[in-house]
C-alpha positions, -999 to +999 in steps of 0.1 A: -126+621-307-158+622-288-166+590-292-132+579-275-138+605-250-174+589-237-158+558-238-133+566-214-157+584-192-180+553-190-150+525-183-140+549-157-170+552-144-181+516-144-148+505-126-157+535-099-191+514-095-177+484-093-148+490-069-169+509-041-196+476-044-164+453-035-160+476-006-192+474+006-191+438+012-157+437+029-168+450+056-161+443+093-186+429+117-186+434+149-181+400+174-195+397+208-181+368+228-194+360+260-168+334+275-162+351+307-202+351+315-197+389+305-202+408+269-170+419+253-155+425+221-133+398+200-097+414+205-105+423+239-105+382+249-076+372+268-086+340+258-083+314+221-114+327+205-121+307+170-150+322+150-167+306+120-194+329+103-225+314+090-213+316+054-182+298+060-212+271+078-232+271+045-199+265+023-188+234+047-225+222+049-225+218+085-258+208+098-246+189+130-221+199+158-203+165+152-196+179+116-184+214+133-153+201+142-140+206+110-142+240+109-126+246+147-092+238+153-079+218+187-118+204+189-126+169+190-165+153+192-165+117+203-201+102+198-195+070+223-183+094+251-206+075+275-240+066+286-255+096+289-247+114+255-217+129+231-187+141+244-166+175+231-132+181+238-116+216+236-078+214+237-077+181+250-100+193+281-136+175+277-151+149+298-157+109+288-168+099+319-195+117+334-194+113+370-190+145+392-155+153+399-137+132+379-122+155+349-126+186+339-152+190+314-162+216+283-199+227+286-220+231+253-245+260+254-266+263+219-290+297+223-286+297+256-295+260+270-266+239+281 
C-alpha cells in the first residue's frame, strides 16, 4: 500500500512540475510600437499593427525583408520598383516611382535609419 501511495505522490508531483514550466513560457511580452513617432503600448494603437516575434522569424527562415512579406499580411515588396532601389507596399500604399510628390509612399526604418 505504500508503494502505491509514493507512487501517487510522485505522478502528482511530477505533473505539478511540469504544468507550472508550461506556464512559465506562455507568458505575455510586453510590445512597444512607435508608429505615431511616440512610445505606446500594442492595444493602445488606433492603428493595423501586425507583429511577428523573432521565433516565428527563425521558424520561416527569414533573413531578407523581401522574404518578410510572408509573414505580414496586406504587404507587398517589388524588387524592380525603380532606379533607385526596392519598393514596399503597405495596403496598397507604397511608392514605384520615386519622384517627390507623386504617390504616397511607405518609409522603411531598420534600427532606426530609414
Amino acid at each position: 500500500m505504500n508503494k502505491y501511495i509514493y507512487l501517487l505522490s510522485f505522478f502528482l508531483f511530477f505533473n505539478l512540475s511540469i504544468s507550472s514550466q508550461e506556464n512559465d513560457s506562455n507568458e505575455i511580452e510586453e510590445v512597444i510600437v512607435t508608429a505615431q513617432k511616440k512610445e505606446e503600448r500594442y492595444v493602445d494603437v488606433p492603428v493595423s499593427v501586425t507583429t511577428v516575434s523573432g521565433e516565428q522569424l527563425d521558424i520561416a527562415r527569414v533573413g531578407y525583408v523581401q522574404e518578410l512579406v510572408a509573414a505580414a499580411p496586406s504587404v507587398t515588396y517589388n524588387r524592380t520598383a525603380g532606379m533607385r532601389g526596392d519598393g514596399i507596399y503597405i495596403r496598397g500604399i507604397g511608392t514605384s516611382l520615386f519622384q517627390s510628390g507623386v504617390e504616397p509612399t511607405v518609409s522603411a526604418v531598420l534600427d532606426g535609419v530609414v
